[in-house]
C-alpha positions in Angstrom: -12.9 117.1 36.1 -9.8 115.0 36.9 -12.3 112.9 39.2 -14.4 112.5 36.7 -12.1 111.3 33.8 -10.4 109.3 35.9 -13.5 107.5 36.6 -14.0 107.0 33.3 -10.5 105.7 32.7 -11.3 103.0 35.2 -14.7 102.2 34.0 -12.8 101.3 30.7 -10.7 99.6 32.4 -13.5 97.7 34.5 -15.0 97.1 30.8 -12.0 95.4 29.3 -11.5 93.2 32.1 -14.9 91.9 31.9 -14.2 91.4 28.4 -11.4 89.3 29.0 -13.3 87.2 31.5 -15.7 86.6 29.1 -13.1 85.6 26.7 -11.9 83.1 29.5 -15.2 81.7 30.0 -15.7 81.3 26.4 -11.9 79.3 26.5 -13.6 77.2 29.3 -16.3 76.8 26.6 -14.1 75.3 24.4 -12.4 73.0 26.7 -15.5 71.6 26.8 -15.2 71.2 22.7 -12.1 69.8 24.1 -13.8 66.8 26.0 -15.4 65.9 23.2 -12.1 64.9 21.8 -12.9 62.3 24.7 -14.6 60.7 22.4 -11.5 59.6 21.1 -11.5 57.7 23.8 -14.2 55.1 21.4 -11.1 54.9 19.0 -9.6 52.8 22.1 -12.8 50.9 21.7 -11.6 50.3 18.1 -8.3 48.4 20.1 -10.6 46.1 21.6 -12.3 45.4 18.4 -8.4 44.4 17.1 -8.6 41.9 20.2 -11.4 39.8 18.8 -9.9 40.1 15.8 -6.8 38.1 16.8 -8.9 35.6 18.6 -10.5 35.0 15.1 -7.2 33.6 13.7 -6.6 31.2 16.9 -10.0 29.9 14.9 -8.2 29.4 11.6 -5.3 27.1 13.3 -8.0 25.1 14.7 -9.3 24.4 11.0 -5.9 23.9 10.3 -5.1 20.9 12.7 -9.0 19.0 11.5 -7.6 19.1 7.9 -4.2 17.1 9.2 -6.0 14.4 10.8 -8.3 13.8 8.1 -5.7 13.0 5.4 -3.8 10.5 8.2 -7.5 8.3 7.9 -7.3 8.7 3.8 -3.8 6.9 3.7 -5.3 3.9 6.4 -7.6 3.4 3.7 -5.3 3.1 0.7 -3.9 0.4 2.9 -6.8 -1.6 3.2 -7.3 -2.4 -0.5 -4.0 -3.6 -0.8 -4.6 -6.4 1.8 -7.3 -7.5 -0.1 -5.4 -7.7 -3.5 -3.3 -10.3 -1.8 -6.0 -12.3 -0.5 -7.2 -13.7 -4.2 -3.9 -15.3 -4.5 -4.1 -19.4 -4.1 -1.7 -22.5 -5.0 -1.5 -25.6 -6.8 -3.5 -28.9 -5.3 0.2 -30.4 -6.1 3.7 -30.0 -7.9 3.8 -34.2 -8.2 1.7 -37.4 -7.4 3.1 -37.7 -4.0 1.1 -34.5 -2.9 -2.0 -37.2 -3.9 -3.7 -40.1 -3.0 -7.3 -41.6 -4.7 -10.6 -41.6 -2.9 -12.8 -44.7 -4.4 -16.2 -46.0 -2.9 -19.2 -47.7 -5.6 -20.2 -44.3 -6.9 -16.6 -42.1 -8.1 -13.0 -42.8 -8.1 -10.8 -39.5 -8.1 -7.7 -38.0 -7.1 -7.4 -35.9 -4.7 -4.9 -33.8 -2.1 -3.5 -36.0 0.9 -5.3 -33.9 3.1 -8.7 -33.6 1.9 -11.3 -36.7 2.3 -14.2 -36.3 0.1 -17.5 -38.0 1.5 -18.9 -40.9 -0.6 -22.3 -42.2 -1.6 -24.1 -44.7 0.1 -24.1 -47.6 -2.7 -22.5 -51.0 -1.8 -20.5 -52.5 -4.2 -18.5 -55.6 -4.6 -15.6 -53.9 -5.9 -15.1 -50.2 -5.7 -15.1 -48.0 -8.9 -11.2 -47.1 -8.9 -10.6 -51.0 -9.0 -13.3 -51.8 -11.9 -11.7 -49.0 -13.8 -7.8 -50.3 -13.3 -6.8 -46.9 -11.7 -4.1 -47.8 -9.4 -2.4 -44.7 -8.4 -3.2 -40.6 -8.6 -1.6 -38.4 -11.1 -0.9 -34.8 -10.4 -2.1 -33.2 -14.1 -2.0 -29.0 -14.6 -1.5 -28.6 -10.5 -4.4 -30.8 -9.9 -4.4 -34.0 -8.2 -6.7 -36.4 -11.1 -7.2 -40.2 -10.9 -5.8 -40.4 -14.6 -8.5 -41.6 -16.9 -7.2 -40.6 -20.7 -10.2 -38.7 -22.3 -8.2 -37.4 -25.5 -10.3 -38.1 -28.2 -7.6 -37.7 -30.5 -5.5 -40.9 -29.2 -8.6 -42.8 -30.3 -7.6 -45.1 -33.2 -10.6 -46.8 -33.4 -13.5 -46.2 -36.0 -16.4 -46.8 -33.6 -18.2 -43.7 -31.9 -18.0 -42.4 -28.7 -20.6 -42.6 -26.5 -22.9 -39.8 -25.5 -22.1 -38.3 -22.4 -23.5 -35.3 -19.9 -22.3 -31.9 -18.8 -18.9 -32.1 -17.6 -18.4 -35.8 -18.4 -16.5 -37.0 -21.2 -16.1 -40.4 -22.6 -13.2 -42.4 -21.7 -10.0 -44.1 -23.9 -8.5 -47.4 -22.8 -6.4 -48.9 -25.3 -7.0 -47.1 -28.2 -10.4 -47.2 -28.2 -13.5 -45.9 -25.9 -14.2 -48.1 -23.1 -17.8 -47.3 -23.2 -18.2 -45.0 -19.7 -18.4 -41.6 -19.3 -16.2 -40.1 -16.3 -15.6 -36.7 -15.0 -13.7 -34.4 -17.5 -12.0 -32.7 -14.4 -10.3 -36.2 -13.5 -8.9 -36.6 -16.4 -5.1 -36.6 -17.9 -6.2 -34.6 -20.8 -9.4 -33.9 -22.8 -9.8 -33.2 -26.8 -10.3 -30.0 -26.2 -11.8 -26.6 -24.5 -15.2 -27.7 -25.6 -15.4 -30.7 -22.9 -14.7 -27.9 -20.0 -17.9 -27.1 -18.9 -19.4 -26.2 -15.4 -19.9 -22.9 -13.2 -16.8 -23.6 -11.8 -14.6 -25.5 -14.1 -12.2 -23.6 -16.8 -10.1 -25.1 -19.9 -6.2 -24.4 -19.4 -3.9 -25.4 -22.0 -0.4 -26.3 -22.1 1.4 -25.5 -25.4 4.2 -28.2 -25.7 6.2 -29.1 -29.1 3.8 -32.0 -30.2 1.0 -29.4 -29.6 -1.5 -28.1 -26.9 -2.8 -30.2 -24.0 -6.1 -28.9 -23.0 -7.0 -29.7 -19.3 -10.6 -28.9 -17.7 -9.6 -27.8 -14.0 -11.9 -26.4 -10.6 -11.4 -22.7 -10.7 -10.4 -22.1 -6.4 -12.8 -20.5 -4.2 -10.5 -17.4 -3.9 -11.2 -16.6 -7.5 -14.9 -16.1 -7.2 -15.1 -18.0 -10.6 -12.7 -15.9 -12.7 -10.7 -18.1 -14.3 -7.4 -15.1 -15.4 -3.8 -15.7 -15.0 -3.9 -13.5 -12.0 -5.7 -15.5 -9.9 -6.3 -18.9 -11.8 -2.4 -18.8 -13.4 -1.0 -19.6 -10.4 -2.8 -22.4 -9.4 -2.1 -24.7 -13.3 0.8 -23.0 -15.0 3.4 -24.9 -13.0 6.2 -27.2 -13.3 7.9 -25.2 -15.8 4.4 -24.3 -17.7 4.4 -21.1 -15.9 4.2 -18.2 -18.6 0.1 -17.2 -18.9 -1.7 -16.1 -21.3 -5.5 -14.8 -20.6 -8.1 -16.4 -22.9 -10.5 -14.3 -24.8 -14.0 -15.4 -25.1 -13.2 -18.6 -23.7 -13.4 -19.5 -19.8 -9.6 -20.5 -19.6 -6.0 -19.4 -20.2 -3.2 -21.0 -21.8 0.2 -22.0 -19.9 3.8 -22.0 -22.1 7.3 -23.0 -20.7 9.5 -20.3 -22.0 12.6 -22.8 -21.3 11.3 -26.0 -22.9 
């Protein structure tokens, strides 16, 4: 009987052991559940991920440096337009009548720079057109070097007309009266006013004295692409003294004061 209860005791026994083997296995079971927290090892995947990201931003400083460079090449640019600003500035022909000498042959006489030598026409003559007019020497009129003819209709003092003459000619005075030619308005000491400035490239500038205006018909430079404004034309006939300009409006011309006369 003993025998036999004992054998039951250790068949219990024999029972709850297995039990608890079973209860291991079943940890072991759950350390598997375990590995699956491997799977945290993706979240060091994640890290990587971070990596790229930081490789991203070396991208943006990239951009950065482009944007530098291309506001360095805006500012050369600026710089260009200034030099060409300058560039439409010119000067006088001459500040007196030594700056001047007269080119005559059977066709023109006129005054022009010592410098310059004008090509003549192919007439022959017996006596050259400066000589058959009297013009002996150059004058130096509104910055321009002029042979002088007086062409102020108002100094006429005679009652007979003037003669008819063509675009950008007006008649000439000699001794009070009109000597009967027609010569370029452009070499003259003075005209009667604005109206005999005509030409593509020819502009009236006045010069406002205290017996009244002088009105001169003048070459507008080459630098001036035929804009005849104090800015670029001022310079050239507002001089010896005259140098205070005033822009014409309506009219191809400006008008030149002396502040100090």
């Amino acid at each position: 009987m003993r025998i036999h209860f004992l054998a039951l005791v250790l068949t219990a026994v024999a029972i709850g052991c297995g039990e608890t083997s079973g209860d291991g296995n079943g940890s072991v079971s759950a350390g598997g559940t375990s590995g699956s927290g491997g799977s945290s090892g993706s979240a060091g995947n994640g890290g990587t991920g971070g990596g790229t990201s930081g490789n991203g931003g070396n991208g943006g400083t990239s951009a950065s440096g482009g944007t530098g460079n291309a506001g360095s090449g805006g500012s050369s640019g600026s710089g260009g337009t200034t030099g060409g600003s300058g560039g439409s500035s010119t000067a006088a022909e001459c500040v007196s009548a030594g700056d001047c000498k007269l080119f005559s042959d059977c066709c023109s006489c006129l005054g022009v720079p010592n410098g310059e030598n004008p090509g003549g026409c192919d007439l022959v003559c017996d006596v050259d057109e400066c000589s058959r007019q009297g013009i002996k020497e150059p004058q130096c009129i509104a910055g321009r070097c002029v042979a002088g003819y007086e062409c102020d209709g108002r100094k006429a003092l005679c009652a007979t007309p003037s003669p008819v003459c063509g675009p950008g000619e007006v008649a000439e005075i000699e001794g009070g009266c009109w000597s009967g030619d027609c010569v370029p308005a452009i070499e003259c000491v003075g005209v009667t006013s604005c109206a005999d400035c005509v030409g593509e490239n020819v502009a009236c500038a006045t010069y406002d004295t205290q017996l009244g205006p002088e009105y001169h018909c003048v070459e507008i430079p080459d630098g001036c692409n035929g804009f005849a404004t104090c800015e670029c034309l001022g310079p050239t006939v507002c001089v010896q003294g005259f140098n205070a300009c005033q822009d014409f409006s309506g009219i191809k011309g400006l008008a030149c004061s002396c502040p100090a006369c």
